[in-house]
DRENFIDO-827494 format. One record per residue (C-alpha): chain; x, y, z; residue in three letters. Coordinates in pm, whole numbers, plus 50000, padded with zeros to 5 digits. Layout:
<nutors>
+-------+-------+-------+-------+-----+
| chain |    xx |    yy |    zz | res |
+-------+-------+-------+-------+-----+
|     A |     X |     Y |     Z | ALA |
...
+-------+-------+-------+-------+-----+
</nutors>
This chain:
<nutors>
+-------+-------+-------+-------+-----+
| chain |    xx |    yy |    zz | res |
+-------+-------+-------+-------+-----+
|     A | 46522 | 14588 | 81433 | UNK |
|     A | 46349 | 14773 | 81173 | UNK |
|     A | 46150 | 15102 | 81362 | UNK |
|     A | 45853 | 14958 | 81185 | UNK |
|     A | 45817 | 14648 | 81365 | UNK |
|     A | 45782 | 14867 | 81662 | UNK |
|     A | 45431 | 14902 | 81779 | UNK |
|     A | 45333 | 15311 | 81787 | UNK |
|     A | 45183 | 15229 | 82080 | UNK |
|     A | 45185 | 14965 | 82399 | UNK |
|     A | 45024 | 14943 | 82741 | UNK |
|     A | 45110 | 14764 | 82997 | UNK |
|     A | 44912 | 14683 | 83318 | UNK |
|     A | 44797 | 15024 | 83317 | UNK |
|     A | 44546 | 15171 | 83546 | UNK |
|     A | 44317 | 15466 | 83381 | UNK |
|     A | 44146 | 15714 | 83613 | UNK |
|     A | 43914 | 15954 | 83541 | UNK |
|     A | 43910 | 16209 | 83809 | UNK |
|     A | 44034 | 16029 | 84105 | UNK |
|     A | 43832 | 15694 | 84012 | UNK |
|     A | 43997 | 15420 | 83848 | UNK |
|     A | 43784 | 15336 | 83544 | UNK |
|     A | 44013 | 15068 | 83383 | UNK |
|     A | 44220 | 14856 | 83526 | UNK |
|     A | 44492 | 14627 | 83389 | UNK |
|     A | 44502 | 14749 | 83025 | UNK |
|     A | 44740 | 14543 | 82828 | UNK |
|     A | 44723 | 14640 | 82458 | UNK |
|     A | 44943 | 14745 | 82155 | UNK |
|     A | 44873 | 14930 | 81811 | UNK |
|     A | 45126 | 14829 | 81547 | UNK |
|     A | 45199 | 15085 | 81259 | UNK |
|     A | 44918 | 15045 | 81025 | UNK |
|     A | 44670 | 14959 | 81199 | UNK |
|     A | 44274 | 15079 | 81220 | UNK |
|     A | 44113 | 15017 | 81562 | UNK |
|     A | 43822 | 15106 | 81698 | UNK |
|     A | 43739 | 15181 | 82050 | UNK |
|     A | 43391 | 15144 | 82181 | UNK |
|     A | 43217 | 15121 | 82521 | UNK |
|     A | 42904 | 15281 | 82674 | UNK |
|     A | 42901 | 15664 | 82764 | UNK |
|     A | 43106 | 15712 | 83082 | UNK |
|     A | 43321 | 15347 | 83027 | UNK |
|     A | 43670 | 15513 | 82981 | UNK |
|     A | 43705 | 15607 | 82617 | UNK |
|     A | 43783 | 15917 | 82622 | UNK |
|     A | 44003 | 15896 | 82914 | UNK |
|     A | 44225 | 15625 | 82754 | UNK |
|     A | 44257 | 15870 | 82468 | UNK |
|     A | 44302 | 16173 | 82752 | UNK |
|     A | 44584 | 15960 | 82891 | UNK |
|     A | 44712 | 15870 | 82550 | UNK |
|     A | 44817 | 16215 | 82485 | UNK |
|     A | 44862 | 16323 | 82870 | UNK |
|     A | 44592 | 16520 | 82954 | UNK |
|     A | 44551 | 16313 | 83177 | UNK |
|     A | 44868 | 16174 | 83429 | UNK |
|     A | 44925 | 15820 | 83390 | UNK |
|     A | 44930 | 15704 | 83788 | UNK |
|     A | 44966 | 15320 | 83730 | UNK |
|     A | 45147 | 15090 | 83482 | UNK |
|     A | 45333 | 15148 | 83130 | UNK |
|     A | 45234 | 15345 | 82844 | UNK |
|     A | 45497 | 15380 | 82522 | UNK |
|     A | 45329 | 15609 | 82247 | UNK |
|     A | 45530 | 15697 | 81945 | UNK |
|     A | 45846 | 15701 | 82094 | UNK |
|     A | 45727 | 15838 | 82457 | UNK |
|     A | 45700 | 15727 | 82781 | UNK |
|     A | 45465 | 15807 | 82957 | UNK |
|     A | 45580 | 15742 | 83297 | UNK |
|     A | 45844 | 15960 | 83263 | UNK |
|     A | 45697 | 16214 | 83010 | UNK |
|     A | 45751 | 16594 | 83170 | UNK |
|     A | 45550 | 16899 | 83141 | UNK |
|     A | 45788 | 17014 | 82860 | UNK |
|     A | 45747 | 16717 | 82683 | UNK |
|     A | 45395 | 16667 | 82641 | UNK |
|     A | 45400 | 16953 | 82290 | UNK |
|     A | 45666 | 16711 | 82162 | UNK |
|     A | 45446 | 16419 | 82223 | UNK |
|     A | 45175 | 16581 | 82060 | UNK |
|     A | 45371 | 16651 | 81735 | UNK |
|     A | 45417 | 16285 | 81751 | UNK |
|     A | 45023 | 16211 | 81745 | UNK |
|     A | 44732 | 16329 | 81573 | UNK |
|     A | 44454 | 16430 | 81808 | UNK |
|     A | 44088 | 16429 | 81665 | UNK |
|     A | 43785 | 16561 | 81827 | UNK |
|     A | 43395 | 16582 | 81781 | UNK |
|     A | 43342 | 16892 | 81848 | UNK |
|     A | 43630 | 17026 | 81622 | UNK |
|     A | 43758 | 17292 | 81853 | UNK |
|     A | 43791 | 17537 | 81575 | UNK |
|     A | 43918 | 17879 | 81651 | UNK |
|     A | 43587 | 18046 | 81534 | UNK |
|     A | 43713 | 18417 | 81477 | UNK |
|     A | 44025 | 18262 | 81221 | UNK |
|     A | 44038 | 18115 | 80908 | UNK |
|     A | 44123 | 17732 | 80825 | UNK |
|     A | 44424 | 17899 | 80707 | UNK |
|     A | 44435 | 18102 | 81024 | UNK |
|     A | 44382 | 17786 | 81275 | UNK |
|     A | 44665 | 17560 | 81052 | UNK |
|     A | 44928 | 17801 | 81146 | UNK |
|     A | 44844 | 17894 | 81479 | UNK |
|     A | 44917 | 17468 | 81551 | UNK |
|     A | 45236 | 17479 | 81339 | UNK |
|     A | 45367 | 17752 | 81526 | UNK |
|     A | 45275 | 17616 | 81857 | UNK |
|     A | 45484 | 17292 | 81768 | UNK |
|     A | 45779 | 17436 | 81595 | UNK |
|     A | 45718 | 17548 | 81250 | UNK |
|     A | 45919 | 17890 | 81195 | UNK |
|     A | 45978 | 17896 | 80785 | UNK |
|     A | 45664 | 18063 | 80651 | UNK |
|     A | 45725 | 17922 | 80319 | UNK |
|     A | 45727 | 17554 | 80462 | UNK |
|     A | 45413 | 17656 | 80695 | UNK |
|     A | 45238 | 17719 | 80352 | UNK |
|     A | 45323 | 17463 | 80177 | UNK |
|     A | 45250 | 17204 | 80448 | UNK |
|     A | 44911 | 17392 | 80496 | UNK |
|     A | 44817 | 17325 | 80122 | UNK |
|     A | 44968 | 16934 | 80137 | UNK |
|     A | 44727 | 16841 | 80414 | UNK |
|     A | 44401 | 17032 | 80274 | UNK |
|     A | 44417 | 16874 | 79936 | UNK |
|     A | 44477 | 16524 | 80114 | UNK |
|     A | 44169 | 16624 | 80305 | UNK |
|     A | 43954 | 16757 | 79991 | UNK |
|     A | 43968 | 17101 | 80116 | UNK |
|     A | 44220 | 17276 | 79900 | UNK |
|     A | 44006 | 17610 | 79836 | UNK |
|     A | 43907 | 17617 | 80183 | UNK |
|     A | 44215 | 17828 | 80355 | UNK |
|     A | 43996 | 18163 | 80327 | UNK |
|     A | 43725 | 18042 | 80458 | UNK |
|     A | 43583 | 18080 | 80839 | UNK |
|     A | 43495 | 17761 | 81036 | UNK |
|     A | 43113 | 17880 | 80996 | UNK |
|     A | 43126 | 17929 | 80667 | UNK |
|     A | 43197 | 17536 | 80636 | UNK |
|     A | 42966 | 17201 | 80702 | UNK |
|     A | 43035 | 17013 | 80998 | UNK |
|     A | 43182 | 16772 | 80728 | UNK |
|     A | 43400 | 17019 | 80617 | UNK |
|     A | 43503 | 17125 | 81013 | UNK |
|     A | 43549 | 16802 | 81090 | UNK |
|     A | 43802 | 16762 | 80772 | UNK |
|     A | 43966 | 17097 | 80864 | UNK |
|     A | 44049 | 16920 | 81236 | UNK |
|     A | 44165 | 16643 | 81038 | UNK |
|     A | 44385 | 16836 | 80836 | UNK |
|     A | 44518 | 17013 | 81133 | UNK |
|     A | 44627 | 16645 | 81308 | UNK |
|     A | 44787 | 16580 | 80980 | UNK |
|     A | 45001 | 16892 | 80968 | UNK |
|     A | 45325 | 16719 | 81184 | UNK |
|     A | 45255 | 16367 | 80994 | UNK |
|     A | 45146 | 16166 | 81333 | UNK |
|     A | 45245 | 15803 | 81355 | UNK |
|     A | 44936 | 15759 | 81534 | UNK |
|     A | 44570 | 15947 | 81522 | UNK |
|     A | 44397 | 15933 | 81843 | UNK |
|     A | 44017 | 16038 | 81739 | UNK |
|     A | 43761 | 16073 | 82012 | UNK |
|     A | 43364 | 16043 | 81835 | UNK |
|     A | 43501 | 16159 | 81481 | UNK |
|     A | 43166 | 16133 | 81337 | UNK |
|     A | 42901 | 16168 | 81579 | UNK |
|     A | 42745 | 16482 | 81510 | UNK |
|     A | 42770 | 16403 | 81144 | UNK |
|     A | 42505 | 16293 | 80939 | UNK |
|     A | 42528 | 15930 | 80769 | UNK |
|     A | 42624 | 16010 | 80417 | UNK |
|     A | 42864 | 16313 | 80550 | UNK |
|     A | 43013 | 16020 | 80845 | UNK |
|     A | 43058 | 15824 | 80542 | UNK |
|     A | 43304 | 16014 | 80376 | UNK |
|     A | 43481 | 16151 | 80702 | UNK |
|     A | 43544 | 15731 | 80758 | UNK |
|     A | 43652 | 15659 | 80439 | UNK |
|     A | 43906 | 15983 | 80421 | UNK |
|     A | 44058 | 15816 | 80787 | UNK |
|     A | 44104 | 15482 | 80598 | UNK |
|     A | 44292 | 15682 | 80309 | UNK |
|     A | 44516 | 15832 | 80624 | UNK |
|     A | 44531 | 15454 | 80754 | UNK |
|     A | 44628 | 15297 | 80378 | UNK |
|     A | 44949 | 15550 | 80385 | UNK |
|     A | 45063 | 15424 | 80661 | UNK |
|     A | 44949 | 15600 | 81016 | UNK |
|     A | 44790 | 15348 | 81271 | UNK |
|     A | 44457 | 15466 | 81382 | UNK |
|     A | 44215 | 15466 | 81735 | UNK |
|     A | 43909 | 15526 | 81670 | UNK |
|     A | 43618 | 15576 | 81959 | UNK |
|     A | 43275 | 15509 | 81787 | UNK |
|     A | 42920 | 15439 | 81890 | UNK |
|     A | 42845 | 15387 | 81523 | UNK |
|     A | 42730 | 15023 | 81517 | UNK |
|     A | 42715 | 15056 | 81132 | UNK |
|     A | 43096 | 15048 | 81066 | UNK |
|     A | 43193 | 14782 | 81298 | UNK |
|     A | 42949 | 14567 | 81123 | UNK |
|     A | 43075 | 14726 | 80775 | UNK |
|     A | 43430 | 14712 | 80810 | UNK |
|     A | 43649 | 14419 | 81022 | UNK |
|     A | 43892 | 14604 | 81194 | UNK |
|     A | 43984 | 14495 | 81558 | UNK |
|     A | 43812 | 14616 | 81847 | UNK |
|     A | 43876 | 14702 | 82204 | UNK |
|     A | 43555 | 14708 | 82401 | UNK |
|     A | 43577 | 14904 | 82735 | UNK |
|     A | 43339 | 14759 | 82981 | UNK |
|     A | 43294 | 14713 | 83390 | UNK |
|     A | 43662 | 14847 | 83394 | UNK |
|     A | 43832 | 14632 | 83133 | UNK |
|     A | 43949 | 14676 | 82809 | UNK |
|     A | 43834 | 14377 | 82598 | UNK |
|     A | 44052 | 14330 | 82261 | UNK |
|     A | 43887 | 14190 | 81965 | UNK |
|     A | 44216 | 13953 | 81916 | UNK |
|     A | 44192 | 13752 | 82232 | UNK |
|     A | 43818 | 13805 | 82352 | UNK |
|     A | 43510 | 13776 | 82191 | UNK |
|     A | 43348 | 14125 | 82166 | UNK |
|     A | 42977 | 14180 | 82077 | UNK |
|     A | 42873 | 14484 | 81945 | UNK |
|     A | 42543 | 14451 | 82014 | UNK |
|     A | 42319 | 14772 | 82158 | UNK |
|     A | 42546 | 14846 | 82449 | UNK |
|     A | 42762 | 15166 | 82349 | UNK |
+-------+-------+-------+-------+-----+
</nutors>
């Protein structure tokens, strides 16, 4: 079988907890490659820790998770960096090393997953800010940059081990509309060359704008887009 028939991720009957509470129960869902998704659900519904479990910050205690080659019922301690080379991890409040450069942050992540050749570390560096429009940028300090331009520097920095899969928790919710804009449209680039996407959003605007499928979390289910009918309505 062709690896690309393989969905970059599937869960099966899984039970997510957040702190010792189940929150969701019975999630049964897959992401093929090239796919956008979002995620949505009110504050405190299990969003974020799906995505937590996704990339094993938080165990998975019940059921079957397979993410980009991984499972995670077996996955050990030493193999969570690998999985995480495997997946692009996206967060709102960009989690910037404020005292380094973009430049500075990039390597710090490529060194933490593998990279050794500082030649290669620079090029890759460069290849990921100009996908991300921020090719004069590697000078710069995180607060000399917009939140746009953050938030495109943490993009650039899930891009650096090219992901199969980008996990992004809130990607633009401390953005303003016309900056969220272009943050969403730079994912769908990312998404058009070929890396599925999961997207947690509260913005009611794209799901209207755009008809990618949805997985609603609500009183502990996951609701999927493809088999249920999900309103978007006021309630995330």
């Amino acid at each position: 079988m062709d690896f690309n028939t393989e969905p970059v991720l599937e869960i099966k009957q899984a039970t997510i907890f957040q702190g010792l509470d189940p929150i969701l129960s019975d999630v049964d869902f897959s992401v093929e490659q090239h796919e956008f998704v979002f995620l949505i659900g009110r504050t405190g519904s299990g969003k974020s820790s799906l995505l937590k479990t996704l990339y094993a910050d938080l165990p998975l205690q019940s059921g079957n998770i397979e993410i980009s080659g991984f499972d995670l019922t077996k996955i050990t301690t030493k193999e969570v960096p690998f999985l995480r080379r495997k997946i692009g991890i996206i967060f709102q409040d960009f989690q910037l090393f404020p005292d380094r450069t973009v430049a500075e942050n990039l390597s710090f992540v490529m060194k933490a997953t593998g990279w050794k050749d500082k030649a290669k570390i620079k090029a890759r560096m460069a290849e990921v800010l100009v996908l991300v429009g921020l090719n004069n940028a590697a000078s710069k300090m995180p607060h000399q940059l917009s939140g746009g331009e953050q938030q495109r520097v943490v993009i650039a920095r899930a891009l650096l081990n090219e992901p199969s899969i980008l996990l992004a928790d809130e990607p633009t919710g401390n953005l303003d509309p016309d900056v969220a804009d272009g943050i969403f449209k730079l994912f769908q680039e990312i998404n058009k060359k070929g890396t599925a996407i999961l997207m947690a959003t509260h913005n009611h605007d794209l799901l209207k704008k755009y008809p990618y499928r949805v997985l609603k979390c609500e009183n502990g289910k996951l609701l999927d887009s493809k088999v249920h009918d999900v309103s978007f309505g006021s309630s995330f």
